[in-house]
Backbone as CSV, one residue per row, in Angstrom:
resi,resn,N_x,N_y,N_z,CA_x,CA_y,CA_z,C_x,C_y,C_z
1,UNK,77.584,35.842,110.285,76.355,36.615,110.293,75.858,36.738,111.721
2,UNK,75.178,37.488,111.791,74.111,37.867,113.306,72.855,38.322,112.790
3,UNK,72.154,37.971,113.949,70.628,38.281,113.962,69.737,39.175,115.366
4,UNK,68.569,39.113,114.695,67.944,39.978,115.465,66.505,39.348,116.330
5,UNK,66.148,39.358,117.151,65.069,38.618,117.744,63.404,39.018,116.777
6,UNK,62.917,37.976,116.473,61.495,37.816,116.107,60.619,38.079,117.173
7,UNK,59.472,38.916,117.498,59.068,39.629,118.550,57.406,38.927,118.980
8,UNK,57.326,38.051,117.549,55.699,37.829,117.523,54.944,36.800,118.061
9,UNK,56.020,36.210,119.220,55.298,34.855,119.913,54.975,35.124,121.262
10,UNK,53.867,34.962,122.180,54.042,35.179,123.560,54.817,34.798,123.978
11,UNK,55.611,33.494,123.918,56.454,32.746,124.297,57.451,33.838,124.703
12,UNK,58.108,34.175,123.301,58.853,35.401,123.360,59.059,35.981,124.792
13,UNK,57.647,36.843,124.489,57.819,37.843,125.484,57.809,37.269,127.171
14,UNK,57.089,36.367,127.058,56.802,35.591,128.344,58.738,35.631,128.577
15,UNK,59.989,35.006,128.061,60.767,34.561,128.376,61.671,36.095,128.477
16,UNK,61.499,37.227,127.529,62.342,37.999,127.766,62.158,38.927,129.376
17,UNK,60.600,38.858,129.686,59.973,39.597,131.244,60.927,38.504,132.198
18,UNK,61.264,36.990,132.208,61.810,36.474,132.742,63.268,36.978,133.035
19,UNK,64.118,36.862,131.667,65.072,37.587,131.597,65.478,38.799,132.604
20,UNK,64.323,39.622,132.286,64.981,41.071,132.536,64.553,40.860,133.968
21,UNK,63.919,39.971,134.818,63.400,40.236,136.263,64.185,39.724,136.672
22,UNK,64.814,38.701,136.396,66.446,38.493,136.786,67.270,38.755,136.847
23,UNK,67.493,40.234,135.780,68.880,41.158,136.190,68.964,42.062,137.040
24,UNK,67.389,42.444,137.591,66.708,43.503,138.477,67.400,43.186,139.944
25,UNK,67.835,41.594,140.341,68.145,41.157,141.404,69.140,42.338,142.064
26,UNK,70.506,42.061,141.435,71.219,42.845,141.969,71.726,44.572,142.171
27,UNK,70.671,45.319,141.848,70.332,46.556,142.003,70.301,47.171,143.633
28,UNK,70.869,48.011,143.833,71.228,48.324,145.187,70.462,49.652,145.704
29,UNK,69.313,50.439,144.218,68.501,50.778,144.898,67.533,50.265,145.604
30,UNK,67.018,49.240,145.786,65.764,48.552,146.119,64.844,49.009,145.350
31,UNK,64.839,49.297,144.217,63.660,49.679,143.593,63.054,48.284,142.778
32,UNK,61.805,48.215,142.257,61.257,46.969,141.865,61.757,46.702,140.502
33,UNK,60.876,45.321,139.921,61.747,44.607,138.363,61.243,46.097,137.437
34,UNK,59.739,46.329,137.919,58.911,47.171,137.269,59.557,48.686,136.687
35,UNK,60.355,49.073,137.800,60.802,50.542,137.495,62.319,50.365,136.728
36,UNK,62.750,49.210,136.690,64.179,48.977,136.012,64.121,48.544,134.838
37,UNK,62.455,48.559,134.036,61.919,48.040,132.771,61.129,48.802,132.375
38,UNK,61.779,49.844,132.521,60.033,51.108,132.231,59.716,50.846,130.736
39,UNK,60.752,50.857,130.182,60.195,50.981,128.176,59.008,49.794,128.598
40,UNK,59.105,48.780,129.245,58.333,47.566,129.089,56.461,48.009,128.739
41,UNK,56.412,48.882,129.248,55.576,49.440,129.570,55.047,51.057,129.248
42,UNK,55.897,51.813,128.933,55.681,53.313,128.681,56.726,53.801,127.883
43,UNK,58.042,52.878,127.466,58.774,53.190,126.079,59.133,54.689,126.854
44,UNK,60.060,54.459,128.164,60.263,55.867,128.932,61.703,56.330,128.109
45,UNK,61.968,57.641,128.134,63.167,58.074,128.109,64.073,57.978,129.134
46,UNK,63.467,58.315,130.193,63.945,59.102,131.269,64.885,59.436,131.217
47,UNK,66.065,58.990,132.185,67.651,60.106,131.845,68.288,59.757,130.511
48,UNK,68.607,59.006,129.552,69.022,58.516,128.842,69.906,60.057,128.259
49,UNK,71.321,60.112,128.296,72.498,61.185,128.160,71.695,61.878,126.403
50,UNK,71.886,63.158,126.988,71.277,64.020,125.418,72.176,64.337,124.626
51,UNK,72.101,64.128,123.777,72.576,64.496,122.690,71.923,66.036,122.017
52,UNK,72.896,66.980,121.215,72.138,68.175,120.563,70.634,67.276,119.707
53,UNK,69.565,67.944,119.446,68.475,67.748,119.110,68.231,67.333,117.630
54,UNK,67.910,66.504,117.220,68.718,65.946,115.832,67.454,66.685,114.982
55,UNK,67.738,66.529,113.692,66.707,66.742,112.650,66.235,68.386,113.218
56,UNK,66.749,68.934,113.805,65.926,70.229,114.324,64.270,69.959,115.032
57,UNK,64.038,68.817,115.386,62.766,69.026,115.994,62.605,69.086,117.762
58,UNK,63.568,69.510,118.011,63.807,69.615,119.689,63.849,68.470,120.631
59,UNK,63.792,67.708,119.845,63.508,66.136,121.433,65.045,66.328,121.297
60,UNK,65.463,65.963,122.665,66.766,65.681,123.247,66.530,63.798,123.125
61,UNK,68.054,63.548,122.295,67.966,62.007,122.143,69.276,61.741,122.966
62,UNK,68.939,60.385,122.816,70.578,60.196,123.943,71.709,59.765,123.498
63,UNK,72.535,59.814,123.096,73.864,59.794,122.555,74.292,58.011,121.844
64,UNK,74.096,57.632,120.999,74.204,56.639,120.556,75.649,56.095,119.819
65,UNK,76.737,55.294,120.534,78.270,55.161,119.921,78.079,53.489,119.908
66,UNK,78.114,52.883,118.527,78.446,51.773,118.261,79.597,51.415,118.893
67,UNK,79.619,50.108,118.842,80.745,49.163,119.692,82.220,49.029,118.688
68,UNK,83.470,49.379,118.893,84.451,49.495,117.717,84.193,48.966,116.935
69,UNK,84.530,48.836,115.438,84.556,48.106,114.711,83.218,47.423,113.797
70,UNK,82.119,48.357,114.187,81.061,47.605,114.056,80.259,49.126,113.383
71,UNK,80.072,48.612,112.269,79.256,49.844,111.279,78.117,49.309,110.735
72,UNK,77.060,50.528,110.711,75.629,50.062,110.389,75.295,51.004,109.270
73,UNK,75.246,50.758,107.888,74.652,51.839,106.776,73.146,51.120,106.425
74,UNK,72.433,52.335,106.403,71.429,52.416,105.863,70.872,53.213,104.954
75,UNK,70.323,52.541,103.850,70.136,52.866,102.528,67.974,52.706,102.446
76,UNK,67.768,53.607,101.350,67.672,54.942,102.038,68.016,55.547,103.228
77,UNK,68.574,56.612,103.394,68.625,57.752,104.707,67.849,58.238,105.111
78,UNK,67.301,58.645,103.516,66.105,60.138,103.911,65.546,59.629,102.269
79,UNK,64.442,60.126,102.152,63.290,60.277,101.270,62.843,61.544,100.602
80,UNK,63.050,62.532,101.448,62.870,64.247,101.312,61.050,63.983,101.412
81,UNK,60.778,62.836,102.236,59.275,63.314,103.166,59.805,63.686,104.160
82,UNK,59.361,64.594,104.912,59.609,64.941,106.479,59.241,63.598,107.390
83,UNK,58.174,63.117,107.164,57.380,62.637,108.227,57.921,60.755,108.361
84,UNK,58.037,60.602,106.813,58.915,59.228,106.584,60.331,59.552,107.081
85,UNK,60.997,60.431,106.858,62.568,60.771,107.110,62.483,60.560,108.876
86,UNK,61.723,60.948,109.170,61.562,61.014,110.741,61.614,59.398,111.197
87,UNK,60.584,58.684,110.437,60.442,57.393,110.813,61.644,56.626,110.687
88,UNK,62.231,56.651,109.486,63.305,55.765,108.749,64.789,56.374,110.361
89,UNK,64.894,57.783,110.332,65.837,58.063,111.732,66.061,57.418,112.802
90,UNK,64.550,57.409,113.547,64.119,57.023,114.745,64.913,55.549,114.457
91,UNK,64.118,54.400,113.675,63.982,53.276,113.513,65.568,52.758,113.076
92,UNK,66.442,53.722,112.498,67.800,53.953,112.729,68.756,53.740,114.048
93,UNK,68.286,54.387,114.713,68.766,55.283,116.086,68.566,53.963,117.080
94,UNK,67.364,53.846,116.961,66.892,51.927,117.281,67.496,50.743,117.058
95,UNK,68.084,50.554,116.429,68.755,49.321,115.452,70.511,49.648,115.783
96,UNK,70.528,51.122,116.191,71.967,51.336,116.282,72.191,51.063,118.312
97,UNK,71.079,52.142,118.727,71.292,51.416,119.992,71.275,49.982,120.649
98,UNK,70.916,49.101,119.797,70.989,47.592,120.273,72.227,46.967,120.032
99,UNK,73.162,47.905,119.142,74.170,47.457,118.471,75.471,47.706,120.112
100,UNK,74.618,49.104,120.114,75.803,49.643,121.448,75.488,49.080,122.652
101,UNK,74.026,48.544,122.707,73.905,47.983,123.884,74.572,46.683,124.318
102,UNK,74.384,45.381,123.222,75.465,44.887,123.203,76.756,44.765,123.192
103,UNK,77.229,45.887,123.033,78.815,46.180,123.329,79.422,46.521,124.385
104,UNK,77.755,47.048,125.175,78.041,47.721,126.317,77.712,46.387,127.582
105,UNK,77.046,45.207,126.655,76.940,44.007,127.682,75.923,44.600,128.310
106,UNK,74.687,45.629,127.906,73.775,45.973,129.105,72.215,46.216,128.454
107,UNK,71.829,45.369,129.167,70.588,44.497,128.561,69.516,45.526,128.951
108,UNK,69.444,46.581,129.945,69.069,47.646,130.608,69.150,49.269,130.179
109,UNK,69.615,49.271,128.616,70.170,50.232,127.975,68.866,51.245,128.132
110,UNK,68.995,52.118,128.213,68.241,53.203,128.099,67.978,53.927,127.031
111,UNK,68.761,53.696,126.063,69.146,53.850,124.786,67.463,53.377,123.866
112,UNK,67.774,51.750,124.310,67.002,50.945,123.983,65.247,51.464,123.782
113,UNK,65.249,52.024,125.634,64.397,51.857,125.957,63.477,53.322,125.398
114,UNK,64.356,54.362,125.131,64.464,55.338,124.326,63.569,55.191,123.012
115,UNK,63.740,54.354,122.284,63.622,54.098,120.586,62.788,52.886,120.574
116,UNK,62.440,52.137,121.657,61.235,50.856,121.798,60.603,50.905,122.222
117,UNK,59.332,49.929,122.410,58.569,49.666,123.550,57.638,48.819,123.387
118,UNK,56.859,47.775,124.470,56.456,46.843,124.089,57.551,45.561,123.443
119,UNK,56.661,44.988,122.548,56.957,43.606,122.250,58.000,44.226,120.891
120,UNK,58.889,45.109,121.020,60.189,45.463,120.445,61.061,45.864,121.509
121,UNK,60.611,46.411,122.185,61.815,46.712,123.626,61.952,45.232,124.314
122,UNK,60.996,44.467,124.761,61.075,42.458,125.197,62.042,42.367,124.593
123,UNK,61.386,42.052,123.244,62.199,40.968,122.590,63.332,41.877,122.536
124,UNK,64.230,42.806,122.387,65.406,43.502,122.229,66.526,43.075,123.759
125,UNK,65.612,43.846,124.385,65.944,43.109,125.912,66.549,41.409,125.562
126,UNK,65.578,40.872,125.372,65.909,39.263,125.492,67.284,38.621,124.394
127,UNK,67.006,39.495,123.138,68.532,39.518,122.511,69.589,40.034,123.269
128,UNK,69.994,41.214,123.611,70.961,41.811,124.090,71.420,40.723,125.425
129,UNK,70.548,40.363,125.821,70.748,39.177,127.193,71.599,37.987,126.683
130,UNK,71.081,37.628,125.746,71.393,36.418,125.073,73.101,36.597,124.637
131,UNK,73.649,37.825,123.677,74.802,38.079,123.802,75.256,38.125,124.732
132,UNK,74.867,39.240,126.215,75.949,39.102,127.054,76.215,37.310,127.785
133,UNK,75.245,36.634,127.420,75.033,35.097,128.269,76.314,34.479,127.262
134,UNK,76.393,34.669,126.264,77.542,34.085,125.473,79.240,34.832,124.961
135,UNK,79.212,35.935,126.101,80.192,36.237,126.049,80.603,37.045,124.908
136,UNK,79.667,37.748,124.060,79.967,37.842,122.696,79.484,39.691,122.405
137,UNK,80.064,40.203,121.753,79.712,41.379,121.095,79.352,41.477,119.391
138,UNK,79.356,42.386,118.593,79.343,42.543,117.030,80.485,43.474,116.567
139,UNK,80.490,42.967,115.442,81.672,44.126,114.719,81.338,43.697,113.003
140,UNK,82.218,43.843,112.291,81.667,44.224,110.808,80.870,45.471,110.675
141,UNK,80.357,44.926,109.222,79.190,45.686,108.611,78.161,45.068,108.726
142,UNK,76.591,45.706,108.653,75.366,45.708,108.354,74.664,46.236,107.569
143,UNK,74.162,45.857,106.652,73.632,47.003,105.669,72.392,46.484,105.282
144,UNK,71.493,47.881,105.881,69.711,48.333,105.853,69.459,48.628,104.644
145,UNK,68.625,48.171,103.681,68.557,48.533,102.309,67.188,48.374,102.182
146,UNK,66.947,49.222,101.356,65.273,48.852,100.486,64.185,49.030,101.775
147,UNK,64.500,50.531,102.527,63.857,50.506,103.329,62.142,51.924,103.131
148,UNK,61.124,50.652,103.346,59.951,51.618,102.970,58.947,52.167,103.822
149,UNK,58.794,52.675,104.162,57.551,53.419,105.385,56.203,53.671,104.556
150,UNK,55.186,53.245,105.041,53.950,53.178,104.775,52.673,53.858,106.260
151,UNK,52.308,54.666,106.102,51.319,55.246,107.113,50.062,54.028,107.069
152,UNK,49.791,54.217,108.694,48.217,53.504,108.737,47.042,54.448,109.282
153,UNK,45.885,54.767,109.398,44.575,55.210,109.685,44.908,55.889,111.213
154,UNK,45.382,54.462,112.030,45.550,54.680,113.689,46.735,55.376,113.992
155,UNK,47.410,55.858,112.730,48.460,56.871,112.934,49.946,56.092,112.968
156,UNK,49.999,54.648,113.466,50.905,53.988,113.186,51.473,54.050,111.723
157,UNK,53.069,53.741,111.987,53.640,53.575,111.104,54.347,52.075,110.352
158,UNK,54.421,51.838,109.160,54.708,50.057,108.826,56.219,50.306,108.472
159,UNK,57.029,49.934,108.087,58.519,49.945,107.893,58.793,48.211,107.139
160,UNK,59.499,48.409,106.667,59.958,47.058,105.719,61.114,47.617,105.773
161,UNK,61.952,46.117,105.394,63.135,46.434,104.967,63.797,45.275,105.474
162,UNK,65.322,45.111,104.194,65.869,44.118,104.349,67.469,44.300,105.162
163,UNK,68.402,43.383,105.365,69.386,43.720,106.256,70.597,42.210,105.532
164,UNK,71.203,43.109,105.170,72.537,42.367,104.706,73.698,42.144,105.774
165,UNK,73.476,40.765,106.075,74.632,40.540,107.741,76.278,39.609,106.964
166,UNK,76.169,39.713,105.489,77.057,39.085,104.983,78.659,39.082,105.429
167,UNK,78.631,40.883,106.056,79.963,40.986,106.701,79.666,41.209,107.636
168,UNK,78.669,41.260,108.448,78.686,41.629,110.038,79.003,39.848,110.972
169,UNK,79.687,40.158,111.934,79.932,38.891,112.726,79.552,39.303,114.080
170,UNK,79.894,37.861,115.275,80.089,38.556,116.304,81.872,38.440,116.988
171,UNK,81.626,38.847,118.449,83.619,38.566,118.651,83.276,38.501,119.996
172,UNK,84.211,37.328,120.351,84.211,37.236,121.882,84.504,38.165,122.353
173,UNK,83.932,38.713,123.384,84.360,39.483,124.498,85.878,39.940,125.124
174,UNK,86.260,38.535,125.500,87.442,37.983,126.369,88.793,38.386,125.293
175,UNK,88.263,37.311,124.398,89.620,37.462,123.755,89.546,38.342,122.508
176,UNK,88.348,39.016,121.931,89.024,39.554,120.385,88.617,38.299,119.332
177,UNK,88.556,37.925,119.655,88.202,36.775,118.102,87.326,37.015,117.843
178,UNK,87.203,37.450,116.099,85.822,37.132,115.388,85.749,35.975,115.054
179,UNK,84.433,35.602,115.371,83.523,34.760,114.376,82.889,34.810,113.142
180,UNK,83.845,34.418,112.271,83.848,35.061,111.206,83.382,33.594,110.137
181,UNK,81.845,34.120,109.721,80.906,32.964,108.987,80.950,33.754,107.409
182,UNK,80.741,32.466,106.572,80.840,32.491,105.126,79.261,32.786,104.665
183,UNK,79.150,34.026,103.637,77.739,34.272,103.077,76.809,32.923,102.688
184,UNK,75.701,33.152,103.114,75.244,32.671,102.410,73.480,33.245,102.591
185,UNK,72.493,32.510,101.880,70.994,32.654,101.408,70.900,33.359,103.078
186,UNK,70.915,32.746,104.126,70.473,33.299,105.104,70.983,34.288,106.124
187,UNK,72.350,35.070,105.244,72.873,36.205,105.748,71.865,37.625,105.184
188,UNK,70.872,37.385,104.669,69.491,38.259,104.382,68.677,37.860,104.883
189,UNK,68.158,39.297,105.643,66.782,39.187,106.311,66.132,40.209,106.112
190,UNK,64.570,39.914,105.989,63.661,40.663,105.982,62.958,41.051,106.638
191,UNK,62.673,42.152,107.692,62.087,42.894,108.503,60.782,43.454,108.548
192,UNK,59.909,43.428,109.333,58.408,44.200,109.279,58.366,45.234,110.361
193,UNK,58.366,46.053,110.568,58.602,46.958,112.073,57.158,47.582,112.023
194,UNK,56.689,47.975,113.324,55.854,48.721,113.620,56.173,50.065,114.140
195,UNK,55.985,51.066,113.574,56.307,51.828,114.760,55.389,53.012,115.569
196,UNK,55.292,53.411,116.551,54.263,54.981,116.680,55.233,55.737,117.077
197,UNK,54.659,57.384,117.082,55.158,58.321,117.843,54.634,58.665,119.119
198,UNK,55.673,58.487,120.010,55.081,58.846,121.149,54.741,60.714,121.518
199,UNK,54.561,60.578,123.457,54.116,62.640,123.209,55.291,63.206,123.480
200,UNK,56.571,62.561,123.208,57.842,63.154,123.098,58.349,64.010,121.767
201,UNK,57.756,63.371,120.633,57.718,62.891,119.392,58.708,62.434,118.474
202,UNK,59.171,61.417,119.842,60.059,59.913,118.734,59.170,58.871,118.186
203,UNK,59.563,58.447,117.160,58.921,57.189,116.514,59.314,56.329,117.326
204,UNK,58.395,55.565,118.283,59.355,54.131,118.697,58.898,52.855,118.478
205,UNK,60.204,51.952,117.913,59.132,50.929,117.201,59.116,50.053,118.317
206,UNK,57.624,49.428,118.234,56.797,48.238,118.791,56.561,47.036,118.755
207,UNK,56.569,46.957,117.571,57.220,45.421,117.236,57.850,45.115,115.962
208,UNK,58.829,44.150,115.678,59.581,43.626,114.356,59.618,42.365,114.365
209,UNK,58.991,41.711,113.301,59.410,40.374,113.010,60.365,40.619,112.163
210,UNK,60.392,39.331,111.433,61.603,39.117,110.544,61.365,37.983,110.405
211,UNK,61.737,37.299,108.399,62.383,36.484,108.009,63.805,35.868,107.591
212,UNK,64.335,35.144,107.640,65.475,34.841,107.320,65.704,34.366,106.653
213,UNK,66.387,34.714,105.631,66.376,34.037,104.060,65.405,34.267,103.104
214,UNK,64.879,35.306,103.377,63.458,35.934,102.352,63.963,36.128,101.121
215,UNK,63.420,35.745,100.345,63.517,35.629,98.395,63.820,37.214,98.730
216,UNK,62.956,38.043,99.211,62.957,39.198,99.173,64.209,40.034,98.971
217,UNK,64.992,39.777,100.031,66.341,40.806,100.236,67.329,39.763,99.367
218,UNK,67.792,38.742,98.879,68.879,38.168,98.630,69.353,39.055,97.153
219,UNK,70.554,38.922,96.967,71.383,39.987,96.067,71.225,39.183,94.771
């Protein structure tokens, strides 16, 4: 199984700003930690490679290719709301770029920074770090199920949903070996996401906790 970072402690975030100001070192523009962490702060696109304009609503997104071997289904897709279908995408597109970012060993993904922001882009950052520190990528399956979007007043959006890691593993880097763990109660997890739309108009989520082993998702 694999997991995903819990976003809701300062601690957290305190350690992932550490993280990422440490990879800023060796950058040969001289530019600061600040401009090499923009999501940290403004959830930027900036160049991130376009892709044709998905869903027909014109934002140029940036091209998102999982790491071989490594597949992500999510159940529901679509709803036939527009405005939930949008959310459930985005929050897709999100969950898939962390997948590639780790594959890509680059904790700096733009991808990332694309589809997050705040204390979901940190803590994402501080996962993706954590793989490349152990040498490790993902492969298997993942499977997003029982996923629900709920509107709030302030325009934010709530997201639930559970995540079956029963066949997803990770694999060393170096050599190709999976790590390949036996199901059990805590290969289900249960997710809370936040998300808004920014004035691009991607949903990007803001923060996700998660339980592990929630009565909730187990089969």
């Amino acid at each position: 199984m694999r997991t995903r970072p819990t976003t809701t402690a300062a601690a957290a975030l305190t350690a992932a700003v550490a993280l990422m100001l440490s990879g800023c070192g060796g950058s040969d523009t001289g530019d600061s930690g600040k401009d090499e962490i923009t999501g940290a702060d403004t959830g930027a696109s900036s160049s991130a490679s376009p892709t044709a304009p998905a869903g027909g609503d014109g934002v140029d997104r940036p091209e998102v290719r999982l790491p071989e071997g490594d597949t992500l289904v999510f159940a529901p897709e679509s709803t036939g709301d527009a405005e939930k279908d949008a959310v459930l995408k985005d929050n897709a597109e999100y969950l898939r770029s962390v997948d590639e970012a780790i594959g890509k060993q680059d904790p700096k993904s733009k991808a990332v920074a694309f589809y997050s922001k705040d204390a979901a882009y940190l803590g994402s950052v501080e996962w993706i770090t954590g793989f490349v520190k152990d040498g490790v990528t993902v492969t298997g399956t993942v499977r997003y199920f029982d996923r629900k979007v709920h509107f709030s007043k302030d325009g934010s959006a709530g997201l639930t949903y559970c995540a079956d890691e029963s066949k997803g593993f990770t694999k060393d880097v170096k050599t190709g070996k999976v790590n390949v763990t036996e199901a059990s109660k805590t290969s289900y997890v249960l997710y809370n996401d936040r998300l808004r739309k920014n004035d691009k108009g991607v949903w990007q989520t803001t923060k996700s906790t998660s339980e592990r082993g929630s009565e909730v998702c187990q089969p």
